[in-house]
N, C-alpha and C positions, 0 to 999 in steps of 0.2 A: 504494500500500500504506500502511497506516496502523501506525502507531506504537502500544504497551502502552499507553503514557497514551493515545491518542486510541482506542483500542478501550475502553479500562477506560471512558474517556467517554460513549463510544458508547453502551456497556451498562449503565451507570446513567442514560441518558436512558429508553433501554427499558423498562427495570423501574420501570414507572410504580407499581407499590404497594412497591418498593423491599424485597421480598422474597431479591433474592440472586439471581434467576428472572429468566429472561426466558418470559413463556407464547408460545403461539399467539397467544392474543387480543391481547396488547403488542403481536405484533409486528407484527399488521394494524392497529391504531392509528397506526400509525406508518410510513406506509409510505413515505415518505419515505427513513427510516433505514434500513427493512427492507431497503431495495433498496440500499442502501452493505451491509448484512450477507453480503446472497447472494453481492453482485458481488465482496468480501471473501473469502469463503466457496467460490467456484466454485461454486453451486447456485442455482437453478431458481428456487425459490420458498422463503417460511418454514417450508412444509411441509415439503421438503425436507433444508432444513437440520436442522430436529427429528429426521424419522426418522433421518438420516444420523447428526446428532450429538450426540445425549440417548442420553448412555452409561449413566445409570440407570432410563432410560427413566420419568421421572416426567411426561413431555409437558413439559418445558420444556426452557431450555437455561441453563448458570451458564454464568460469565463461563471460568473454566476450560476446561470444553469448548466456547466460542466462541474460546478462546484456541486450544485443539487445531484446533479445525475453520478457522480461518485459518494456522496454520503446517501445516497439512497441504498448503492452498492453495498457499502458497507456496512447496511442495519440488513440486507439477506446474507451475507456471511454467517 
């Protein structure tokens, strides 16, 4: 499990145009990281993760609800 600082980190590598966002497209750029997100996350794929957890549904994902969608993770462990 990763740490706030090491997540906050995570997701300003992501948001490669340093919008606040992480998109889709970031996050198959990356997929490397992606695959720390899902495994993070308990989900599947980046797709996944978005529909699950873009609570504004703008198709991306902030660092906030990356932060939700990891401590949700971590209350099904």
């Amino acid at each position: 499990m990763t740490t706030e600082q090491e997540l906050q980190s995570l997701f300003n590598k992501l948001d490669r145009d340093q919008d606040g966002k992480v998109s889709i497209n970031e996050l198959f750029l990356s997929p490397g990281l992606s695959a720390i997100i899902t495994s993070e996350t308990n989900t599947s794929s980046p797709q996944e993760l978005i529909v699950q957890y873009d609570a504004d549904k703008d198709g991306s994902i902030t660092f906030e609800e990356l932060k939700e969608a990891v401590d949700k993770a971590k209350n099904l462990n």
